[in-house]
N, C-alpha and C positions, 0 to 999 in steps of 0.2 A: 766523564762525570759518573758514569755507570757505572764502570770500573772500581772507582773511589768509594763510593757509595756502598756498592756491596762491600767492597774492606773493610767499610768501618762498621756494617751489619754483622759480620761473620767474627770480626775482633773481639765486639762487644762480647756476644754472643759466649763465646771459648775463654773472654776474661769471665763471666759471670759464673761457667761451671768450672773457673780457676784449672784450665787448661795450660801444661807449660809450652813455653812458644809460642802466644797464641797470636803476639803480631807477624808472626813470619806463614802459620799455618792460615790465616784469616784472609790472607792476603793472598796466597797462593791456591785457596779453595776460591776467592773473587773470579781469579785471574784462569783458574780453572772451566770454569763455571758461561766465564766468554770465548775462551779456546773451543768449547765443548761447539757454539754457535759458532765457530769459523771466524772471529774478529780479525782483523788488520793488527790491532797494536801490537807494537814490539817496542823493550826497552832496546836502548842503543848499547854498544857496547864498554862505551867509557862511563857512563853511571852504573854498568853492573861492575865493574873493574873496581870505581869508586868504590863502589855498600861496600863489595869482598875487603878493602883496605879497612875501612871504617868497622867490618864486623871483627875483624879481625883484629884492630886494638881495644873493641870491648872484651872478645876473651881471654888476651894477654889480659887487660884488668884483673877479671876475674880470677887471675892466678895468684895467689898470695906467697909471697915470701918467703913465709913460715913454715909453708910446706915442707923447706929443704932442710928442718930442724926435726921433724916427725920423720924425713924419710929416711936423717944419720940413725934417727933412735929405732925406725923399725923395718929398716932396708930389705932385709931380704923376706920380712914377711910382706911387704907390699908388693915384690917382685912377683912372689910365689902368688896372693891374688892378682896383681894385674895380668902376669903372661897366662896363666889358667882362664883368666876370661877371655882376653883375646884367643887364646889357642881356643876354647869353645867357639867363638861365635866365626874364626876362621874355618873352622872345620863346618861350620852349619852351611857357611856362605859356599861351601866349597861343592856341598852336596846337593844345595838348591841349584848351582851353574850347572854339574854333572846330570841334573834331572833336568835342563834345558829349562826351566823356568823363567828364567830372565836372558837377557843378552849378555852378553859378554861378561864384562868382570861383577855387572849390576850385583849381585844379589853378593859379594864378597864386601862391595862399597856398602850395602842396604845393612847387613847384620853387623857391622862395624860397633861396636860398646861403647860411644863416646863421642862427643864433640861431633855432633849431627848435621852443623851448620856447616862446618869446618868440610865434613867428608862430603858433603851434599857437593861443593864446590868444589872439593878435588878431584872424586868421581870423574868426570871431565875430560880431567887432563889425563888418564889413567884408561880408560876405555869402557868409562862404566854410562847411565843412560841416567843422566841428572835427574831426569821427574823420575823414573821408577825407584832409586836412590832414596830422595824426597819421603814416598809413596812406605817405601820402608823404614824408611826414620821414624817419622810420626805416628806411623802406627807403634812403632815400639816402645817409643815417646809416651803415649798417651795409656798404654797397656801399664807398662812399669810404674809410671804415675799412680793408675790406679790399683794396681796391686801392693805397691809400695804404702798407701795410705791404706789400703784394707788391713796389712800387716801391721803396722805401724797401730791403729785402734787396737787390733786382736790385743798387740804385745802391751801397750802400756797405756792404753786407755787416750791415746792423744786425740788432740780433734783434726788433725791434718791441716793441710794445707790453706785450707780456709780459715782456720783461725789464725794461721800465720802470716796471710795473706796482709799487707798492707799500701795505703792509695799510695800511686806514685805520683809525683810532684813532677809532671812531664816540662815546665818551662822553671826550673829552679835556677837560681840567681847565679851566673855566667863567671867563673875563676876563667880570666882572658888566656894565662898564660898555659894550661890543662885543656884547655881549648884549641889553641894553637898550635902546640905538640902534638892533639889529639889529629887535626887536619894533617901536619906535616908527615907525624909518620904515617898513619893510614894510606894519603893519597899518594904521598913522596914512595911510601913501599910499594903500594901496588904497581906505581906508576914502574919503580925500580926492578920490581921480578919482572914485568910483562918484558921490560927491555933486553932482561938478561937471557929471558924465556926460562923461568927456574917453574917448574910444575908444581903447581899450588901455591906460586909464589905469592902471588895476591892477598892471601888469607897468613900465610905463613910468616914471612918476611914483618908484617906490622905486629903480630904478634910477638916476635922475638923482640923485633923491637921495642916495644913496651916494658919488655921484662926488663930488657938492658936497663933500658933511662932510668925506669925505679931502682934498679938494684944499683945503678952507679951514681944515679943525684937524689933518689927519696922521693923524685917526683910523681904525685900516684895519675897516672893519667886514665880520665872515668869520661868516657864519651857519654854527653847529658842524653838523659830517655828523649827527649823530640829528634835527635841526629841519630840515636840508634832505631827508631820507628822508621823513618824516613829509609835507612838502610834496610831494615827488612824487610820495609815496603817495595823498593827496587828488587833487592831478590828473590821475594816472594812472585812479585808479577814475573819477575824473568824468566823463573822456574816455569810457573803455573801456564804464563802462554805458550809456553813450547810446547803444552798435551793436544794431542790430534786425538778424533775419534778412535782412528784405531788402538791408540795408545790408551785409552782410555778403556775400553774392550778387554786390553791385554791385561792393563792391571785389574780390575776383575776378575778377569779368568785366575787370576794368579793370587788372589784373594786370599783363598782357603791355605797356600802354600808358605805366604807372610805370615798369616796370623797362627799357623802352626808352629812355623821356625820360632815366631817370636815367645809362642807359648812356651816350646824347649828349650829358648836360651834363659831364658827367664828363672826357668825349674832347675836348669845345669848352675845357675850362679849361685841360687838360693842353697845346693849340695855345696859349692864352693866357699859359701859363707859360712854353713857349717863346720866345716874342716878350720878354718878360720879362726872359731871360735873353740874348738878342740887345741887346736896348735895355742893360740896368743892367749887363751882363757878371756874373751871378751865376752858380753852380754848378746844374746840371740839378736836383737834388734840391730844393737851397733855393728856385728858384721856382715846380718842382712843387707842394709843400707849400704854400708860401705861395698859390698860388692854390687850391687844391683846394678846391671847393666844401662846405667844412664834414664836421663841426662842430669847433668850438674846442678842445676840452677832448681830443677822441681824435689831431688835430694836433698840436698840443703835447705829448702825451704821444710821439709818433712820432718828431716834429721832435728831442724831447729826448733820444731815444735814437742818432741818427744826428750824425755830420758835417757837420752844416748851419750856416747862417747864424742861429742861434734867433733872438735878439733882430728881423731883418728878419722871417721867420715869422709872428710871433707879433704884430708891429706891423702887418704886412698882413691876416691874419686879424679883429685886433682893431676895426682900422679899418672894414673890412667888415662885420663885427656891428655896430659903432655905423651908418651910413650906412644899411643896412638894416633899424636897426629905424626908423627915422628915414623914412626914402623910400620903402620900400616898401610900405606902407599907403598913401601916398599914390599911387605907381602902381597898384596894386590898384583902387584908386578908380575912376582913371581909366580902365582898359582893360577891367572891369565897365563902368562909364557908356558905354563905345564898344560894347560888345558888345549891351547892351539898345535902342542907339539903332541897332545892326545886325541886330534881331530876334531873337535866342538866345534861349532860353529863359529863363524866369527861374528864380533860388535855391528848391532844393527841400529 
């Protein structure tokens, strides 16, 4: 009940200063908050299995179709920003592991550009340190957010995010069959990678699969706002009770080193949007956004309120969360395997 309770304090709370994430972050500051006191709870492991299914056919949703019509018409300039951001925030994560900051691949999974949820959960499988992961996500989350809405007023007078802000209708009227798709694959995926043992399968596997169904029958499958709360409620607490004091210690100490990285990749995208806007002759705002190192959902909300170019936006961002969830496990691999064959320390 304490548990609950503070979630829906801390939720409130991160909706009111229109925080992106703030049911996954609200939850896992609760869940934090009683690790810190030594509680007992723990989720089990087939409800965390579950949310990864279920989160994972919302941001298959969240992928539009259309995208692969923006990326015929501007393929190789979205290459040129997606690999240049990733190759930034690889080389950040590479240099935070090299200065012992984190463990293992942590801080390669933490500066990750993208789909935060997604890497928070694959981190894991990969040899990275889920809450310090986490710890790095939302801080950069929340950083971008607000620097992105500072830009965004400077550039065109918008009001951000709050004025685009609108209530969500969390028990809306039930399509059975969008519903039942949403279950089958969500749980039918997760249930399917665990068995295959496919690393990140959990999260990966339903989102492909979303993309399939729509793109072979039209059918949009949108898992309703109370089943995606519920989901980032499980992974929020999953996350947040696994911090131990010392862990807690650690990410503090390591404070000043996040909010640094995060301040440079930030100022390295914002050069990259310029070049961007040299190359494609786009407006300074639309290839700010478009490059700004995530996340998707509080972009798009920004993007939507301002003068920009959305549809490019929203296909550059999109593109970037697919490539990344796609590549960067596979860099992560490898620059862990260069690091152990360099002496580092191993995953703690």
């Amino acid at each position: 009940m304490l548990l609950a309770a503070l979630s829906l304090a801390f939720v409130l709370l991160l909706e009111l200063i229109h925080l992106p994430a703030a049911l996954l972050i609200g939850t896992m500051l609760a869940a934090i908050v009683l690790a810190a006191r030594e509680t007992t709870i723990r989720i089990g492991s087939v409800p965390f299995l579950a949310a990864q299914g279920l989160i994972g056919c919302m941001v298959g949703s969240k992928i539009p179709l259309t995208v692969l019509g923006e990326l015929a018409e501007h393929g190789v300039l979205f290459l040129f920003g997606v690999a240049a951001v990733i190759v930034a925030a690889s080389v950040i994560g590479l240099v935070l592991t090299r200065m012992r900051v984190l463990p293992g691949t942590t801080a390669i999974w933490g500066t990750s550009p993208g789909a935060s949820t997604p890497m928070i959960l694959m981190s894991e499988h990969y040899g990275g340190d889920m809450r310090l992961v986490a710890v790095m996500q939302y801080v950069r989350i929340a950083a971008v957010a607000v620097v992105a809405t500072v830009v965004t007023k400077l550039g065109a007078g918008a009001s951000g995010p709050a004025a685009a802000a609108s209530t969500t209708v969390w028990f809306p009227a039930i399509a059975p069959i969008p519903l039942v798709a949403t279950l089958v694959i969500g749980l039918g995926g997760a249930a399917l990678a665990t068995a295959l043992r496919i690393p990140a399968g959990p999260v990966l596997v339903p989102v492909a699969g979303v993309m399939a169904i729509e793109a072979a029958t039209g059918l949009h499958v949108d898992p309703p706002p109370w089943l995606n709360a519920i989901s980032y409620a499980i992974v929020g607490w999953s996350i947040g009770l696994r911090f131990t004091r010392p862990i807690l210690r650690h990410a503090l100490r390591a404070m000043p080193a996040i909010l640094g990285s995060t301040i440079v990749l930030v100022a390295i995208c914002g050069l990259i949007g310029g070049a961007l806007m040299l190359i494609a002759g786009t407006d300074p705002l639309t290839a700010y956004l478009a490059t700004s190192p995530g996340g998707l959902d509080s972009v798009a909300i920004i993007a939507a309120s301002s003068r920009v170019d959305l549809k490019f936006v929203l296909a550059m961002q999109t593109s970037r969360l697919i490539i990344a969830m796609v590549v960067f496990p596979m860099i992560a691999r490898w620059l862990s395997q260069r690091e152990s064959q360099d002496g580092s320390p191993p995953t703690t």
